[in-house]
SETITI-188024 format. One record per residue (C-alpha): residue in one letter; x, y, z. Coordinates in steps of 0.5 Angstrom, whole numbers, padded with zeros to 4 digits, always signed. Last residue first. Example, Ala and Ser with C-alpha at 12.3 -4.5 7.8 and 13.67 -1.06 7.14 Angstrom:
// residues 2
S+0027-0002+0014/A+0025-0009+0016/
This chain:
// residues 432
X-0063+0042-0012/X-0057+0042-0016/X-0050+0043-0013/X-0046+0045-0017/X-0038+0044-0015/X-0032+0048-0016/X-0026+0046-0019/X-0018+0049-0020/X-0013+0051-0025/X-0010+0044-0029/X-0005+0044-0034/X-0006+0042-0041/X-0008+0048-0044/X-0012+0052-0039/X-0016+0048-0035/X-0022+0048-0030/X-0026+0043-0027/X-0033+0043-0026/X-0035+0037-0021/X-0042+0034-0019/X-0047+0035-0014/X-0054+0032-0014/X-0053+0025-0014/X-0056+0024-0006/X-0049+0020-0004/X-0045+0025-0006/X-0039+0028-0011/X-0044+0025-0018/X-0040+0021-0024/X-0044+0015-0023/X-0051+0020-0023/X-0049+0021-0031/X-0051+0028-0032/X-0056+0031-0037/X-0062+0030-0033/X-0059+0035-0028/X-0058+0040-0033/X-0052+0043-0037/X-0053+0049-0042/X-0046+0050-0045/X-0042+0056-0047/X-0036+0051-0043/X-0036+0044-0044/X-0029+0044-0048/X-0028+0037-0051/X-0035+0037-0054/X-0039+0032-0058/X-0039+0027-0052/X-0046+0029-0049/X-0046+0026-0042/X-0043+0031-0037/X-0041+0025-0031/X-0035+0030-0029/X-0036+0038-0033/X-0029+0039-0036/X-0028+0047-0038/X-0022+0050-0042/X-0020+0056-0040/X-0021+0063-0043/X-0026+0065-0038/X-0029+0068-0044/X-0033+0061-0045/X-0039+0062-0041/X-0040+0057-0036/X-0048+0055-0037/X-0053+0053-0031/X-0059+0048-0031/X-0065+0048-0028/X-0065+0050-0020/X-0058+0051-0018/X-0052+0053-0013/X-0045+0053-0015/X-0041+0052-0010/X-0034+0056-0011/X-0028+0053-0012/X-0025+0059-0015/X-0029+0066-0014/X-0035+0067-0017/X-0038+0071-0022/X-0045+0072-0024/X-0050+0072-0030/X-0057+0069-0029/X-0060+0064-0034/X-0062+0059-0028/X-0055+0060-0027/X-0050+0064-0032/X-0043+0063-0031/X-0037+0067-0031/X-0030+0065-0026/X-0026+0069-0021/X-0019+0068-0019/X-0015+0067-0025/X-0010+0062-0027/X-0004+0063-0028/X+0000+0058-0024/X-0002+0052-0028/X-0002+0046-0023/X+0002+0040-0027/X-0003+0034-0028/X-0005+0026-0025/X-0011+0023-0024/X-0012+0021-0018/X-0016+0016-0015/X-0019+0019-0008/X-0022+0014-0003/X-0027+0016+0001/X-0030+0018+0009/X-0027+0013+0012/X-0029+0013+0020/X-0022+0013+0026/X-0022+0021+0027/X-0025+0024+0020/X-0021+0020+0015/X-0019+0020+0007/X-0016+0014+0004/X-0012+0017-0001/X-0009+0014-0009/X-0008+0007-0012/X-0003+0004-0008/X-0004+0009-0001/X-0003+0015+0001/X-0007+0016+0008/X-0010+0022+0008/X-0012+0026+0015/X-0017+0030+0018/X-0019+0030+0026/X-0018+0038+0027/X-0023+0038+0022/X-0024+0044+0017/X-0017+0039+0013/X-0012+0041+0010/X-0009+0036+0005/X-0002+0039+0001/X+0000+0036-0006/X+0007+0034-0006/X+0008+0030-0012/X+0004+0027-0017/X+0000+0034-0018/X-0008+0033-0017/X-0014+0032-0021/X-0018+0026-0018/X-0020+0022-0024/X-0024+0018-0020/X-0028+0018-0013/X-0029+0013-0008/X-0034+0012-0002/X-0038+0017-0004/X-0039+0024+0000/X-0043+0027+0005/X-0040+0030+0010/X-0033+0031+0007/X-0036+0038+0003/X-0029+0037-0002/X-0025+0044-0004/X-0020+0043-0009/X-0016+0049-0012/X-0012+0050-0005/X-0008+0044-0006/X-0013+0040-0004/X-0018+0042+0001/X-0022+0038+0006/X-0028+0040+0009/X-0032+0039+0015/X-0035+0032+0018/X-0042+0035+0020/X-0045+0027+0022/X-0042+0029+0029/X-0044+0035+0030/X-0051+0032+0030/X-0050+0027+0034/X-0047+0032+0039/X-0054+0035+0038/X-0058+0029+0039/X-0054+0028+0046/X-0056+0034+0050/X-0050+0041+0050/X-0054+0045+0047/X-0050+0049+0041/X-0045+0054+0040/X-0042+0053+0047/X-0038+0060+0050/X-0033+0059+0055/X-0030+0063+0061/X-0025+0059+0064/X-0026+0060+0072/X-0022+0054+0073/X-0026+0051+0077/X-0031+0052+0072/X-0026+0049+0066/X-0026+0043+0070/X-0034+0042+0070/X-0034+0044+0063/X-0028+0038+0062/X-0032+0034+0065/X-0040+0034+0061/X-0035+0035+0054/X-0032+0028+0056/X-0039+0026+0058/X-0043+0029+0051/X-0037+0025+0047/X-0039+0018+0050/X-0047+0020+0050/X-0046+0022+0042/X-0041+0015+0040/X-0047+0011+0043/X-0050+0005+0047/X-0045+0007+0053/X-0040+0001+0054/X-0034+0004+0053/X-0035+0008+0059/X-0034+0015+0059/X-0025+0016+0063/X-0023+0023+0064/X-0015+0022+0067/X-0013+0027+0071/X-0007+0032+0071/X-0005+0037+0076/X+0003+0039+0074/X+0008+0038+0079/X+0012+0035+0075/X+0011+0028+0079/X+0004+0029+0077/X+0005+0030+0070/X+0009+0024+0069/X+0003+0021+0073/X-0002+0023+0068/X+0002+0021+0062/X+0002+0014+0064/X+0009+0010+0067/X+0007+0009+0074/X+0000+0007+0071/X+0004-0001+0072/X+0006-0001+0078/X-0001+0002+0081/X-0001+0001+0089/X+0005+0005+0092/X+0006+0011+0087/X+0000+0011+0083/X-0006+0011+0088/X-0011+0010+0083/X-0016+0014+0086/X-0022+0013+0081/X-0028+0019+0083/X-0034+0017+0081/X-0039+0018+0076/X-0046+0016+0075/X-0049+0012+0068/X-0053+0008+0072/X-0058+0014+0073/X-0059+0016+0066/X-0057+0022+0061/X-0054+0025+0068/X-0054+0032+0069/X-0053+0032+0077/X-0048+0027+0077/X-0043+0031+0072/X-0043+0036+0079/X-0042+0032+0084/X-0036+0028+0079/X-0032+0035+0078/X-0033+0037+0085/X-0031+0030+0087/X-0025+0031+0082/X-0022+0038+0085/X-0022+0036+0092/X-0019+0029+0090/X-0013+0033+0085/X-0012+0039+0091/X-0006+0042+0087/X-0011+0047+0083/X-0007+0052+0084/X+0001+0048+0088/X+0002+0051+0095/X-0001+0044+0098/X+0005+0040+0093/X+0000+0036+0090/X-0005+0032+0094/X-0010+0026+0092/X-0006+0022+0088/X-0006+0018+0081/X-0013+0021+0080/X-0019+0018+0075/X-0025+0021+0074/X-0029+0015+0073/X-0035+0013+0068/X-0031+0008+0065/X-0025+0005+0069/X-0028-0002+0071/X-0024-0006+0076/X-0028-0003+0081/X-0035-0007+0078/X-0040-0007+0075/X-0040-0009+0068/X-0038-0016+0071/X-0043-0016+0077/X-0044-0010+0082/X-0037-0011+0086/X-0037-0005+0090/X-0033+0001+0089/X-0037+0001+0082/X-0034+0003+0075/X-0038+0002+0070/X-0036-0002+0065/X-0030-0001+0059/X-0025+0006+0059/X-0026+0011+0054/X-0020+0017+0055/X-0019+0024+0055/X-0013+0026+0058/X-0014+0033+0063/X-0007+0037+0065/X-0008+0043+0069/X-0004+0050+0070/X+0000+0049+0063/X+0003+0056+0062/X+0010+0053+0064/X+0011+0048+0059/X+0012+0042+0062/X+0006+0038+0059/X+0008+0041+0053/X+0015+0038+0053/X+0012+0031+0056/X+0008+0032+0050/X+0014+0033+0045/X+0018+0027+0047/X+0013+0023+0047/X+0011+0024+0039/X+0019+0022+0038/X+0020+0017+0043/X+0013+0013+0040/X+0016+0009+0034/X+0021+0007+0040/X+0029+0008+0036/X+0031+0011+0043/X+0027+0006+0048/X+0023+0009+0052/X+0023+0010+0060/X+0017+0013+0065/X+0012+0016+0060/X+0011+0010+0055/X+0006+0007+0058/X+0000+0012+0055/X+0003+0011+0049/X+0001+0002+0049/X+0005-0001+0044/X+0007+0000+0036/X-0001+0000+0033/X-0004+0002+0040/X-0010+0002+0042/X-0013-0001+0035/X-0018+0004+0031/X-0012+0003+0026/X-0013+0011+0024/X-0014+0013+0031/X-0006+0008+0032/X-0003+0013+0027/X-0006+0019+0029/X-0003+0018+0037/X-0004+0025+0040/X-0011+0026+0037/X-0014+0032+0039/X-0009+0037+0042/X-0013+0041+0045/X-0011+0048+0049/X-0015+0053+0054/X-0014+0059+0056/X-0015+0064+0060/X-0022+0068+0059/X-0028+0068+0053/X-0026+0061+0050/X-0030+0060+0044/X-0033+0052+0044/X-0035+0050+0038/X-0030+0047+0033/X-0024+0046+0038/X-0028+0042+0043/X-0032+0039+0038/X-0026+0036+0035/X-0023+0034+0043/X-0030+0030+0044/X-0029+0026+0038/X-0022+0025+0041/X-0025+0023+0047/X-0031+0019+0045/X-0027+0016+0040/X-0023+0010+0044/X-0019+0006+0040/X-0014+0010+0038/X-0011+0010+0045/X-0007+0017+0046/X-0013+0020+0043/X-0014+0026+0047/X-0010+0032+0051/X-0013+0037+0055/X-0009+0043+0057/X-0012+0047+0061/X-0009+0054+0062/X-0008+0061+0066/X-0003+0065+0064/X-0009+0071+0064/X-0012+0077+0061/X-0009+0076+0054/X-0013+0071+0051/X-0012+0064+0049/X-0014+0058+0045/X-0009+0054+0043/X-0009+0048+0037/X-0004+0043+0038/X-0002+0039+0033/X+0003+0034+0034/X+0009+0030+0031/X+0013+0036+0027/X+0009+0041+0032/X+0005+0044+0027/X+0001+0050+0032/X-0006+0050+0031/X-0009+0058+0033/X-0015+0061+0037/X-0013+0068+0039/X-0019+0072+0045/X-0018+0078+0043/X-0026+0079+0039/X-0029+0076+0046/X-0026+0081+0050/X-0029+0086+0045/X-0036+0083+0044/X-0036+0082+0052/X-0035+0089+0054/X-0040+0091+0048/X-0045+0087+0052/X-0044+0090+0059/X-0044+0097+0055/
């Protein structure tokens, strides 16, 4: 009975990205409570441990109970530079912002979600150099460090405010980070910064424009010394499960919260969806592909990953996960037909099936699209020069050119679809 329970609760929990026009924030709720944390990544482009930490977050984390929001990647256009910040420092930018700011738009509607009424806790998820010490240990060492520190402007909030008892909140959270460290000198501490009498400059930061709304808010910091993106990411997850149990937020992780398999999650970058009749696996992709058949204008891209985007550039897309390039897409371009069918013919290994459009199509020997289709086939990189339509024939892997292949491995390649001279869809074979 327990466990049915747990299945259904589970079942009602709602997870959503709502477009706002300049952020995406991706909710996770259920309806037992208004409870929520909000954790906020990539206010500094290049800090990846946070927004890679806020991909996972929303990938491979179910909230069971209360709720919990991300917004993954704040300041897009600074992550796609890898610079801090591409027109000025976001995170100073909270107390006053000029009107034609290139910020003002995307500060306007963070302080709106800060403020919202269900928000109960603020977590803003950054890299920060060295090791923090409060007594000086060397240059890496040192209380002028951030990394590995949870970092408070204050210690109290209002003593009627849930969860306003930020140092008593941090200690906990730093005690607990510290009992499950990669390595020793890799410790947390907490990092009050005392904001309104000693810190001018952290007076204009998100945290403390949280704080003075009387909205609990910490900074998460790992530092950008550690020797790996993983061991980044594992920290800033370590954290924001430790607020998520003071909290009383109910989770479920689909994985073992250790450094090679955040490694692992890492190299998983997703899919990326063209106009719903294109469908590319990002995880290992070439570096650039041609002849991309896609319509001059208002193509839409969406990405699996929270961190995807395309960057239209001179001669086509440059497509990201987070701050990594994963290709460049050269188009070609066609008018998308409309009537197009939703399943297609073939033979595999001289088996007759049906798929749905953009499927992957899996094969040993060799694999033939039948010609009742009624749709003109183009097989990318398919040798022979005999046939303009390329369906109703037998196609191996030894009858392909491995400059045409989709991956690194050369071993999967495109079937594109046309019917006449208007482009349909394109699925993928996979020879193994």
């Amino acid at each position: 009975m327990h466990s049915y329970l747990l299945k259904l609760i589970f079942l009602l929990a709602c997870t959503a990205s709502f477009s706002h026009a300049n952020i995406q924030l991706i909710k996770k709720e259920n309806s037992d409570s208004n409870t929520t944390l909000l954790v906020i990544a990539g206010i500094h482009g290049d800090e990846p441990g946070g927004y890679f930490a806020a991909s996972i977050l929303s990938s491979h984390y179910n909230i069971i109970s209360k709720n919990l929001w991300i917004i993954p990647n704040l300041n897009q256009a600074s992550i796609l530079a890898n610079r801090r910040g591409i027109h000025g420092d976001m995170n100073r930018k909270f107390s006053t912002i000029k009107k034609h700011d290139k910020d003002a738009k995307i500060i306007k509607e963070i302080k709106e979600i800060i403020v919202s009424p269900k928000v109960s806790l603020v977590l803003n998820l950054h890299d920060g150099n060295g090791f923090y010490r409060k007594e000086h240990q060397g240059n890496i060492f040192n209380p002028n460090s951030w990394g590995q520190t949870c970092v408070i402007d204050q210690n109290q909030l209002n003593p009627n405010q849930p969860f306003g008892n930020l140092s008593e909140i941090a200690s906990t959270v730093k005690n607990n980070m510290n009992k499950k460290l990669l390595q020793e000198h890799h410790s947390f501490d907490v990092k009050n910064t005392n904001t309104k009498f000693h810190d001018e400059a952290m007076q204009h930061s998100l945290t403390y424009f949280a704080v003075t709304n009387n909205k609990p808010a910490f900074a998460i910091e790992s530092s950008k010394h550690l020797p790996s993106l993983s061991k980044k990411v594992f920290y800033q997850l370590l954290a924001i499960e430790e607020f998520m149990k003071v909290m009383d937020i109910k989770f479920e992780r689909k994985f073992a919260l250790n450094a090679k398999m955040i490694d692992n999650i890492l190299k998983q970058y997703g899919t990326l969806a063209i106009n719903n009749n294109i469908l590319l696996n990002l995880s290992d992709i070439k570096k650039s592909l041609s002849y991309i058949p896609i319509k001059y204008t208002g193509n839409v891209f969406k990405f699996s990953n929270p961190l995807g985007s395309a960057r239209k550039v001179r001669d086509g897309y440059v497509v990201y996960i987070g701050n990594k390039k994963m290709t460049t897409l050269r188009p070609q371009y066609f008018k998308i037909e409309e009537d197009c069918p939703d399943r297609f013919d073939l033979k595999v290994d001289n088996n007759s099936i049906s798929l749905n459009i953009t499927s992957d199509i899996f094969v040993i020997d060799d694999f033939n699209i039948d010609k009742s289709n009624q749709l003109r086939v183009n097989v990318i990189g398919y040798k022979s020069k005999k046939h303009s339509n390329e369906s109703g024939i037998d196609i191996n892997l030894k009858s392909l050119d491995k400059r045409f292949s989709v991956d690194k491995g050369n071993k999967i390649y495109r079937v594109e679809f046309y019917k006449k001279d208007k482009f349909c869809f394109m699925s993928m074979v996979h020879f193994k």
